[in-house]
NUDREN-852724 format. One record per residue (C-alpha): residue in three letters; x negated, y, z. Coordinates in steps of 0.05 Angstrom, whole numbers, plus 32768, in hexadecimal, padded with zeros to 4 digits. Example, Ala and Ser with C-alpha at 12.3 -4.5 7.8 and 13.67 -1.06 7.14 Angstrom:
# NUDREN-852724
ALA7F0A7FA6809CSER7EEF7FEB808F
//
This chain:
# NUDREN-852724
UNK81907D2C811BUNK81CD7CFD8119UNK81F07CF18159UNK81D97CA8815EUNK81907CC08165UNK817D7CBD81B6UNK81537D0181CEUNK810E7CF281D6UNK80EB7CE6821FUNK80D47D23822AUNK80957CFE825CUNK80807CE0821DUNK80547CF681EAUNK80627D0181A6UNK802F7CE78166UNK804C7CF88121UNK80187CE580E4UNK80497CE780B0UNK80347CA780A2UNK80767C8F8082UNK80957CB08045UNK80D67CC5804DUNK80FD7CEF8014UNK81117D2D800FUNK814D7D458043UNK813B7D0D8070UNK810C7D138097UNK81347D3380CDUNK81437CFE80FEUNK81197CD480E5UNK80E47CB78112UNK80A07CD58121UNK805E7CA2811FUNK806A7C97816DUNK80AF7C8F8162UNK80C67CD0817CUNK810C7CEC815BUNK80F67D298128UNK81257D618139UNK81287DA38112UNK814F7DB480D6UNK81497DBA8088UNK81837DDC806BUNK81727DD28022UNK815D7D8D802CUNK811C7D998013UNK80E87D7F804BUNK80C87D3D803AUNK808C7D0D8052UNK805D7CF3800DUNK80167CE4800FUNK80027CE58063UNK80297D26806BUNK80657D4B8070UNK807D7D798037UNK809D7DBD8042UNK80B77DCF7FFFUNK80C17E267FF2UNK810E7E2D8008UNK813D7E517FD1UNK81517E838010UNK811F7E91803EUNK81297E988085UNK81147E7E80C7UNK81467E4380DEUNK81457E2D80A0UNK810E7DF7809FUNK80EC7DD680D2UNK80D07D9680F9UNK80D57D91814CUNK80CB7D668180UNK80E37D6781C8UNK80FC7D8081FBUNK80C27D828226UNK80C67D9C826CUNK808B7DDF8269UNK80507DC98293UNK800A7DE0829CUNK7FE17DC18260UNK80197DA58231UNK7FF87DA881E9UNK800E7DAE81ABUNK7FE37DA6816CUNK7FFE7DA78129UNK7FC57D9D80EEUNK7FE07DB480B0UNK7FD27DE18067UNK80097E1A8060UNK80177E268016UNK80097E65801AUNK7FFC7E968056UNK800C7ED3802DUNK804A7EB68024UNK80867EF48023UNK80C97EF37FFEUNK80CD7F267FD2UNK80E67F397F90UNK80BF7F137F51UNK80BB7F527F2AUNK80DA7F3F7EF1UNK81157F327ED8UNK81327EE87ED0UNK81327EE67E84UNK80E47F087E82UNK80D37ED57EBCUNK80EF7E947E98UNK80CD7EAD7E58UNK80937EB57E71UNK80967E777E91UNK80A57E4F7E56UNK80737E6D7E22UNK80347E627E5DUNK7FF37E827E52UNK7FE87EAF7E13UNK7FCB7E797DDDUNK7FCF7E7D7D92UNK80047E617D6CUNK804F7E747D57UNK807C7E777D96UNK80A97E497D7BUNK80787E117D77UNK805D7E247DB4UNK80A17E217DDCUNK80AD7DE07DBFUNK80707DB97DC8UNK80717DDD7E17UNK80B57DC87E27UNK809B7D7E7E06UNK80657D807E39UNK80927D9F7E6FUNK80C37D577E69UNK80827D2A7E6FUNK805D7D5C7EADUNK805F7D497EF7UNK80A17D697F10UNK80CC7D7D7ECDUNK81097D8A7F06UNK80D77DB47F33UNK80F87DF87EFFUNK813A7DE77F20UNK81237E067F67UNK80F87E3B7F41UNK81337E587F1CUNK815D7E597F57UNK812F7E817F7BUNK81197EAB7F3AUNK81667EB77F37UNK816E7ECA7F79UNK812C7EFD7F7AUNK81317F287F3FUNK812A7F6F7F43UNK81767F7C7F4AUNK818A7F477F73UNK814F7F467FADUNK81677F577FEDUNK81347F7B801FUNK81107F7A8046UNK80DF7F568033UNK80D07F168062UNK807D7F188073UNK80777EE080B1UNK807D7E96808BUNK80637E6D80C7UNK806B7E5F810DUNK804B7E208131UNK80517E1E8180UNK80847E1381B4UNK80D37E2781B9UNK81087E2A81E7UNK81327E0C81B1UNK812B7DD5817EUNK81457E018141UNK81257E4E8159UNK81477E858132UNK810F7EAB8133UNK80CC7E978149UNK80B07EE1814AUNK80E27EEC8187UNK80DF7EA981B5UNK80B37E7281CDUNK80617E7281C5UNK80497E61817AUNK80177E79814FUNK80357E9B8109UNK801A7EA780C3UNK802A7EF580AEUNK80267F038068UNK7FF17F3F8059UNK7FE57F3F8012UNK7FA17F4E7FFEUNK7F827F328041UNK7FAC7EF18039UNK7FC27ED88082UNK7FC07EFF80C2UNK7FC57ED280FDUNK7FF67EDA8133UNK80027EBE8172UNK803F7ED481A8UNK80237EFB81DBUNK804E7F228215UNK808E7F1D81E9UNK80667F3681A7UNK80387F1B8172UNK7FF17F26817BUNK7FC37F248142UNK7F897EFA814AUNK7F687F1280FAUNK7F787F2180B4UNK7F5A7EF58083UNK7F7F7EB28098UNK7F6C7E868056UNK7F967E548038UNK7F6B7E178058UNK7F7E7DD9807DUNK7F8D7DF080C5UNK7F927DDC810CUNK7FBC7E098136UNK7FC77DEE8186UNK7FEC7E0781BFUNK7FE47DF78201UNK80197E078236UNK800E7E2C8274UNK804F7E2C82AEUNK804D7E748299UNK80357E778252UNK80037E5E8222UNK7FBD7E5D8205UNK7FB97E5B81B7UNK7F847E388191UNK7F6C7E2F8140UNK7F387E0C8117UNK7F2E7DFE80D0UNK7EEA7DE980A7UNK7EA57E0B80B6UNK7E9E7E5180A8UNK7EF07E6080A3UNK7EFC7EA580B6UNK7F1B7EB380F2UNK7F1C7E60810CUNK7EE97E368126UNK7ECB7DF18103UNK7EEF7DB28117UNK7EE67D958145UNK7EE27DCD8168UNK7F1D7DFF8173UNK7F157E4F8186UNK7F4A7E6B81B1UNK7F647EA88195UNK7F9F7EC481CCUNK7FBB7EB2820EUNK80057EC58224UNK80117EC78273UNK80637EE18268UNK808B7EAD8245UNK80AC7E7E8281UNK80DF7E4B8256UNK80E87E158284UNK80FF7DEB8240UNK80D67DE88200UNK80D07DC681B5UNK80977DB68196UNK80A47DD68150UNK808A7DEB8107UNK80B57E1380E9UNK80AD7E368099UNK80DB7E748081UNK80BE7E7D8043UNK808D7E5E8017UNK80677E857FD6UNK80617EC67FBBUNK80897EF07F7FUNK80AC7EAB7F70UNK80647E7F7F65UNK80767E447F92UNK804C7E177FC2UNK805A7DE37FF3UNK80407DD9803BUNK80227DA28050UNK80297D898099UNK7FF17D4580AAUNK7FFE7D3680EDUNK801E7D5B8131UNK80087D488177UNK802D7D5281B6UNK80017D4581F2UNK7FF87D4F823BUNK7FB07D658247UNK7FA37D588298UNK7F587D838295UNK7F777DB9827CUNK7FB67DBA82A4UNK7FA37DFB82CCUNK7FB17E4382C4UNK7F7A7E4D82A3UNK7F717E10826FUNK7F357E14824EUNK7F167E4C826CUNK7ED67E428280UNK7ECC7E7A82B6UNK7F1A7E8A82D6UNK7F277EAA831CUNK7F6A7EC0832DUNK7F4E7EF7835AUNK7F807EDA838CUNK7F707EC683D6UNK7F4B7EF18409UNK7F017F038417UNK7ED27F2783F7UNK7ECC7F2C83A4UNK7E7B7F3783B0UNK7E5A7EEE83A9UNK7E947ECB83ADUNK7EA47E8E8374UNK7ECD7E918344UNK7F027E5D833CUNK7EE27E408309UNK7E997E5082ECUNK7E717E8A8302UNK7E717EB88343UNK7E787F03834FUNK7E447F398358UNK7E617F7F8369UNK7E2B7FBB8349UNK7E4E7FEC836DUNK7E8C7FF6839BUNK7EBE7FC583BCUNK7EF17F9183ACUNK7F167F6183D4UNK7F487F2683BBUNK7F917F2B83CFUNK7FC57EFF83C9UNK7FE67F2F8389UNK7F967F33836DUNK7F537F5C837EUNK7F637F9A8399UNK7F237FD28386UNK7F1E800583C0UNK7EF5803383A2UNK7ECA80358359UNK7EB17FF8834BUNK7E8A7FCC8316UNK7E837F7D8322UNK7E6B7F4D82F9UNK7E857F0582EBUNK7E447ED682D9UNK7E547EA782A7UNK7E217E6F827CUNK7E4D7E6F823BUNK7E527EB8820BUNK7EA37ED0821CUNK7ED07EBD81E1UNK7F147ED181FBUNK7F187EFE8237UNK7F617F0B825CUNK7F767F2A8297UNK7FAF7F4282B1UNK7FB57F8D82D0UNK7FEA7F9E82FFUNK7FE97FF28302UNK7FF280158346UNK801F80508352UNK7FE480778332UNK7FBD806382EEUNK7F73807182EEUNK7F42805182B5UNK7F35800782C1UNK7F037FD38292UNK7EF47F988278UNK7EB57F8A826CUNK7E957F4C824AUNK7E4F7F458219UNK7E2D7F5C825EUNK7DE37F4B825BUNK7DE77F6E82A7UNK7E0C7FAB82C7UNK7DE27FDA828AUNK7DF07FB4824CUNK7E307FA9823BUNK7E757FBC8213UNK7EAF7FD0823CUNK7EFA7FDC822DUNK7F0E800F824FUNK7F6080248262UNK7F7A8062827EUNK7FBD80868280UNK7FA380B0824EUNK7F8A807B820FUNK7F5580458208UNK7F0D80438201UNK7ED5801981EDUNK7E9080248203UNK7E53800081F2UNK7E21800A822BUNK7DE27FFA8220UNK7D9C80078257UNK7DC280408278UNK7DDC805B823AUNK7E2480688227UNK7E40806681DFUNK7E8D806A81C8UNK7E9C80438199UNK7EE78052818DUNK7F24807881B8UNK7F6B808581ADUNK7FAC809C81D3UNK7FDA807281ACUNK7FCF803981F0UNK7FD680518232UNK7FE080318277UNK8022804082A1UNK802B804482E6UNK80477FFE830FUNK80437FD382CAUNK801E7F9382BEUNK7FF17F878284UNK7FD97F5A8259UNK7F8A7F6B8247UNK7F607F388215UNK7F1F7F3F81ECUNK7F1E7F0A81B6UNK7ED17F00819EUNK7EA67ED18178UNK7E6C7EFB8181UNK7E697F24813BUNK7EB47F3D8139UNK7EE37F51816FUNK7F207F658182UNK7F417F8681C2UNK7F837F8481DCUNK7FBD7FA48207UNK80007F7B820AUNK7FFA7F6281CAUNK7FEC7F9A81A3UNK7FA27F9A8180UNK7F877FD8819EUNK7F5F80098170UNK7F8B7FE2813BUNK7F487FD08123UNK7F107F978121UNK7ECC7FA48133UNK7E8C7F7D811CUNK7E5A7F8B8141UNK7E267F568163UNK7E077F7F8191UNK7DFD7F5181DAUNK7E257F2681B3UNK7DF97EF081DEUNK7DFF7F128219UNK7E2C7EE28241UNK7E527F0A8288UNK7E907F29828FUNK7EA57F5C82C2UNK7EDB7F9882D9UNK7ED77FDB82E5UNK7F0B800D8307UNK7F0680518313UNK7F2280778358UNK7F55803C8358UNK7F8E80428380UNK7F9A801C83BAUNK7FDC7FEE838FUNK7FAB7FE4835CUNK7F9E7F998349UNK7F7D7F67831BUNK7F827F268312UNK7F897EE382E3UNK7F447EF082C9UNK7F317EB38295UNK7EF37EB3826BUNK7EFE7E828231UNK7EB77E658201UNK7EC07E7E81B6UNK7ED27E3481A8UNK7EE47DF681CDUNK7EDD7DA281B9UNK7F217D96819CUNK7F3C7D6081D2UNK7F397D1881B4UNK7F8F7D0E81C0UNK7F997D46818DUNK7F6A7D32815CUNK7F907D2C811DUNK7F5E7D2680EBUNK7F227D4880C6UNK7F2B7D7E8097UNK7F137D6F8056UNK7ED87D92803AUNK7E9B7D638015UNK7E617D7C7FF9UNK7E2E7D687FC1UNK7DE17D507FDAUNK7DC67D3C7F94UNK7DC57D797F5DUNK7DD27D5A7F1DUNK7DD27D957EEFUNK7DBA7DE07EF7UNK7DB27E1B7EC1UNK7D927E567EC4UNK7DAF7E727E88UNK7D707E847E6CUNK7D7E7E807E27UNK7D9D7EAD7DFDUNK7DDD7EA87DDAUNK7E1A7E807DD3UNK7E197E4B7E0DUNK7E397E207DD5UNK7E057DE07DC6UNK7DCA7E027DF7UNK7DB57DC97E2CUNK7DB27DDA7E7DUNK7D687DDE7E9DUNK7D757DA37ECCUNK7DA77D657EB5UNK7D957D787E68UNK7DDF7D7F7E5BUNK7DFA7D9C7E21UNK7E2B7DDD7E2CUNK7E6B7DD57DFCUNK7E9D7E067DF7UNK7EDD7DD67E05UNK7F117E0F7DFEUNK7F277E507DE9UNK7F0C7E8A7DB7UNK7EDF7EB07DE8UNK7E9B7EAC7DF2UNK7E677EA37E2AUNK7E1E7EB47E19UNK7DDD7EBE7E38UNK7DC97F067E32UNK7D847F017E5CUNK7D767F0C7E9FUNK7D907EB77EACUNK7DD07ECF7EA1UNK7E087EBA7E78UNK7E417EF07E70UNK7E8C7EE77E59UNK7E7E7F157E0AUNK7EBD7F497E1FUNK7EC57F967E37UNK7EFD7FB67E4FUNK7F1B7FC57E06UNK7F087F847DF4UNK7F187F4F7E2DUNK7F0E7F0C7E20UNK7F407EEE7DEFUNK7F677EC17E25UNK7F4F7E7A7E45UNK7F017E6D7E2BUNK7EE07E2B7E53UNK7E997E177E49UNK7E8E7DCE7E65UNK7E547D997E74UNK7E5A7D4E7E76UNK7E597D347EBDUNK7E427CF67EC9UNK7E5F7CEA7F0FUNK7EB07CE67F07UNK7EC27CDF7F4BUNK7EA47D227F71UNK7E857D687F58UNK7E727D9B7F7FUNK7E617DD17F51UNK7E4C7E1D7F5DUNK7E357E5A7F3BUNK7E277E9A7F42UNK7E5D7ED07F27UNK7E587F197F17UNK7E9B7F3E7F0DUNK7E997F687EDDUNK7E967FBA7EECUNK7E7E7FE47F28UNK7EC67FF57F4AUNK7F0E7FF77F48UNK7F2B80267F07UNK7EF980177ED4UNK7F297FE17EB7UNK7EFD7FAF7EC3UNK7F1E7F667ED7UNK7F007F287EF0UNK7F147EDE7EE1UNK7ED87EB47EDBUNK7ED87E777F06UNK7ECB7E297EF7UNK7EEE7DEA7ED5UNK7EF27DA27EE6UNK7F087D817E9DUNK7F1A7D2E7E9BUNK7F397D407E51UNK7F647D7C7E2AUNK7FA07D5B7E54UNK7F867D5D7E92UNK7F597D937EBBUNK7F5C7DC67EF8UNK7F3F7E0B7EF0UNK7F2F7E387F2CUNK7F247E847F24UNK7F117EC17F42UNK7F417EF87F31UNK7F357F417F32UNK7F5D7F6D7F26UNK7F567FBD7F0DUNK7FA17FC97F2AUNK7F967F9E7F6BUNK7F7F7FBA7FB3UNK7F5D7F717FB5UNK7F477F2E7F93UNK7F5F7EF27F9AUNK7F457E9D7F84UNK7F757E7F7F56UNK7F767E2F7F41UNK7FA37E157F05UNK7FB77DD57EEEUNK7FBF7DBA7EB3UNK7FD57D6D7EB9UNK7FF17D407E7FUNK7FEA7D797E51UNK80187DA87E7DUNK800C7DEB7EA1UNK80427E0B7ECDUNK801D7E4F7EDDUNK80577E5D7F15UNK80307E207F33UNK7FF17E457F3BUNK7FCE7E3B7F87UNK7FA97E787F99UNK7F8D7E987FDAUNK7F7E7EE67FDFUNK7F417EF77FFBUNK7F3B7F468004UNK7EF87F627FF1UNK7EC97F207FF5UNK7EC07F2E7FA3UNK7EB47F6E7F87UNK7EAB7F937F40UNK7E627F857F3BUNK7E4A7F5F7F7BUNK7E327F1B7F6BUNK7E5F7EE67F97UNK7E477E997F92UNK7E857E747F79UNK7E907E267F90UNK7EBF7DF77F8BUNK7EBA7DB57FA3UNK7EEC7D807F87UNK7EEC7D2A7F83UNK7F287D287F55UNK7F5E7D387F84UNK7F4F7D657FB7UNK7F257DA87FB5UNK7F027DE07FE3UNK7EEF7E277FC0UNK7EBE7E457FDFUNK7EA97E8F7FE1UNK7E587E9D7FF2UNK7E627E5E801AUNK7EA67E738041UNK7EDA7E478030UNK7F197E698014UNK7F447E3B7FF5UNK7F5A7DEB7FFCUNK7F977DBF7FD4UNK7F9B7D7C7FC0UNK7FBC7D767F81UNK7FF57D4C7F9AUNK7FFA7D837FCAUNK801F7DA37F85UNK80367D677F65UNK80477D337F9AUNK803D7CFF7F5CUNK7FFE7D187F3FUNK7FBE7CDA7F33UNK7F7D7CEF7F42UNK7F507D0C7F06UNK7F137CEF7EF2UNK7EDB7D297EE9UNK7EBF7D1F7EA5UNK7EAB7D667EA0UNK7E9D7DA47EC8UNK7E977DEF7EAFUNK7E9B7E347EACUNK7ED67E5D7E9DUNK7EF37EA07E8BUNK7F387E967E9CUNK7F7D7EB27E8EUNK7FA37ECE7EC6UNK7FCF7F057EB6UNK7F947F287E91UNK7F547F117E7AUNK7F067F1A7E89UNK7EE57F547E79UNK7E947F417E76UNK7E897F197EB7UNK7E457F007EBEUNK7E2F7EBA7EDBUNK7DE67E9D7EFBUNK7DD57E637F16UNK7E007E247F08UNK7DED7DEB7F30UNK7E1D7DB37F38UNK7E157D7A7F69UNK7E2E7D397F78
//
């Protein structure tokens, strides 16, 4: 920030839309859309603001304090919120080595895809294209980092966190795992994203399976701690649909009296593909309904005070009914004097429990119980100085559902204790660490809507208290709105097949629409073979000879929102079976996006690819892609959609969305394609289909 620029008033809130473009290495201390100073730091002078949003280019050398936007300082108050709404590039982002070495890498680059032809001509007429594509000087950055990541000149370990949104104690943190409250993106592989958020001086994880979608992540302050929040489009994994938000972890230990509002990236890509983040607006705001300990709980009680537990209120929503035994409040929280069950009644299903445990000079078991229909039917978390349990109870009955000794309870030593829930999956908590190391599905009571504790022959130092019960999603307030994640879809289908005939698709027409199937690329073939299915002609020991695209004439240039049903080839892992059939959206031989499943024999996984091919040119290290764990299978049918209006597109998997981009999300400069035909595909990726099978095209507009 140059010394000129004034600190911002920390009373006032900060707005930045990224409304102005600014170049690359200036955007720090620039000015934010309210006119607040951006602090941070961008060491390789690669951050910029195009197109709405701010860019985060992948940095040459990865690490945290590297590259970064903040705003502040802000005095830490009850109900101070950040939201940031953004799409990381990747949230299985890791440095790593790229597997090969520099002279295979740049090779490989340079010849593309497998086609026909004599390299020579093809290295020419590529490197012709190369000079005419988006970003010819985008191989500058991609060779330093190629350079930098062979095999012999990594150096581990390997970085696997690659975000971290939230709150600091200093504008530039060196390592966001380690200070502050923020949500961060970890890097697990197959699963994509696991989400994190900073609980009692650790990262909790909130789920696996974090997809590379447009994203909301907010933070809302407490005087001691924070309460973490995340939506995304309808039926994201994990997030709830805008405009609602689903809280996912509350810290009650971090105390800086000082904080930044902050995004911060270390590391951006995978095995040297590279993709940018993309940043559309950041809101710093106080909220004054939630500015209580509690936020946006919607039953809380301390457990503070004096009197009776029995039929008292809590501080918010519900009141107390004790099934058996005795508790009193205190001023340190409700002390048990003997066994005891009560019940918290609540209106709204629990879908993020925490309370706080301070052990006595003795540890006997204590619960948290939530799904309780009454004091018969419920599921209880059980802790003990000898492991954790959890029971399912159920009219009287009692069933275990899981145990270990690997988390235990000391004596005279608080605790943190959450149950994150949306009613089908759930996960249960001791300071920060995922008990059970495990998710369960399960939707039994999952309506059921009361809470309550249990204790066993507590001792007399024994206390609970900070009890908040939190909905499975809340109304994103309207001051940090920042937009609507994009997802359209078609209403009028314009052209289904069946594939009922048999044969070569070439020059068959589809059973609604009357269009005429032309095979627009490549050697293979894709033919009906009975059954209304159309299959990619290969086997394992003869895959399908590289790129093969089947297209339609669309009528409707501006939208498509196109799906079909896909069959990977095979019945299981080691059969050498592999999977790359997917869709294409074709304005002319210069200019089309292709979007692919891609499984693997050699994989624990799968994973949705798109390509680009735009004024004749495709950079394959430019590939988007999104792993996404078991969803497909060798020889489970998946429905495959894509919905795209000539700039930006949503995959979806059996309706879950998995994947979004923009194209100038990848090439700030890129014009908008007009859709002049939409199609089938048995791509090229590092191997090629084996037989996969497709039903039911229907594409809308």
């Amino acid at each position: 920030m140059p010394d000129s620029a004034p600190l911002p008033d920390p009373t006032v809130p900060v707005l930045d839309r990224f409304d102005q473009n600014c170049r690359a290495g200036r955007v720090i201390g620039s000015r934010a859309s309210s006119g607040a100073v951006r602090l941070g730091i961008d060491v390789e002078r690669q951050m910029a603001i195009d197109q709405g949003a701010l860019r985060l280019r992948p940095l040459v050398q990865p690490g945290w304090g590297r590259q970064g936007i903040a705003y502040g300082p802000y005095a830490r108050t009850n109900g101070l919120a950040l939201a940031v709404f953004l799409l990381n590039g990747h949230n299985t982002s890791q440095s790593g080595s790229i597997l090969q070495s520099l002279k295979i890498r740049l090779l490989g680059w340079a010849v593309g895809r497998p086609t026909k032809g004599r390299v020579r001509w093809r290295l020419l007429r590529r490197l012709t294209l190369w000079l005419r594509s988006y970003q010819p000087l985008g191989l500058v950055r991609k060779l330093r980092y190629w350079a930098a990541n062979t095999p012999e000149r990594f150096q581990p370990p390997e970085m696997n966190e690659n975000l971290a949104v939230g709150w600091f104690p200093e504008p530039v943190p060196t390592d966001p795992l380690h200070s502050g409250n923020a949500v961060v993106v970890h890097a697990t592989g197959p699963e994509n994203g696991e989400l994190w958020a900073r609980v009692c001086h650790q990262m909790q994880s909130a789920f696996k399976g974090l997809q590379n979608l447009q994203t909301y992540y907010v933070v809302i302050l407490r005087e001691t701690g924070a309460a973490y929040y995340a939506a995304a489009v309808p039926r994201a994994l994990g997030l709830a649909a805008y405009p609602m938000m689903r809280p996912i972890a509350i810290d009650a230990t971090t105390q800086d009296p000082q904080v930044y509002a902050a995004v911060y990236q270390s590391v951006l890509g995978q095995i040297g593909f590279m993709v940018d983040t993309r940043v559309y607006g950041v809101q710093v705001a106080q909220l004054p309904d939630w500015a209580t300990w509690y936020g946006t709980a919607h039953a809380a009680d301390s457990l503070r005070g004096s009197g009776l537990l029995h039929n008292s209120l809590a501080e918010t929503g519900g009141h107390w009914i004790l099934h058996r035994g005795y508790g009193e409040r205190t001023a340190a929280g409700c002390r048990f004097t003997t066994s005891s069950l009560a019940m918290l009644t609540t209106d709204v299903p629990a879908g993020l429990i925490h309370l706080q445990v301070q052990t006595g000079s003795t540890v006997t078991p204590i619960a948290l119980i939530w799904r309780a229909e009454d004091e018969h039917q419920f599921w209880k978390l059980q802790l003990s100085a000898d492991g954790c349990r959890l029971y399912l109870h159920d009219n009287g009955s009692e069933q275990t559902i899981a145990s270990s000794s690997d988390w235990s309870l000391q004596p005279q030593t608080c605790y943190s204790v959450q149950v994150l829930d949306d009613g089908q999956l759930f996960r249960t908590y001791l300071n920060g660490q995922c008990l059970f190391n495990t998710t369960f599905s399960d939707t039994r009571l999952h309506a059921a809507k009361n809470v309550g504790l249990e204790v066993v022959e507590p001792p007399d130092d024994l206390r609970l208290y900070n009890l908040e019960v939190h909905p499975r999603q809340v109304p994103i307030p309207a001051a940090l709105d920042l937009g609507v994640p994009w997802l359209r879809t078609g209403q009028e289908v314009q052209i289904a097949d069946a594939f009922e005939a048999l044969g070569d698709l070439q020059g068959q027409s589809t059973r609604v629409g009357h269009k005429i199937w032309r095979r627009a690329q490549g050697n293979g073939v894709i033919e009906g073979i009975g059954n209304h299915s159309a299959q990619v002609r290969a086997t394992v020991d003869a895959p399908n000879p590289g790129r093969t695209l089947y297209t339609l004439d669309w009528d409707q240039p501006e939208f498509a929102d196109v799906e079909v049903e896909i069959t990977p080839p095979g019945s299981q892992r080691g059969m050498g079976e592999e999977g790359r059939a997917g869709l294409v959206f074709w304005q002319d031989p210069q200019n089309y996006i292709i979007v692919n499943n891609w499984l693997n024999n050699d994989y624990a996984g799968a994973s949705i690819s798109s390509f680009f091919t735009l004024r004749g040119f495709e950079d394959l290290y430019d590939a988007v892609w999104t792993n996404i764990g078991d969803r497909i299978y060798w020889g489970v049918p998946h429905r495959f959609r894509i919905v795209f209006d000539g700039m930006q597109y949503s995959v979806l998997i059996n309706d879950e969305p998995v994947l979004y981009r923009a194209l100038t999300d990848v090439y700030p400069n890129a014009s908008r394609l007009a859709i002049r035909r939409i199609g089938i595909v048995a791509n090229w990726e590092w191997g090629d289909d084996t037989g996969s099978r497709f039903r039911n095209l229907i594409a809308r507009s």
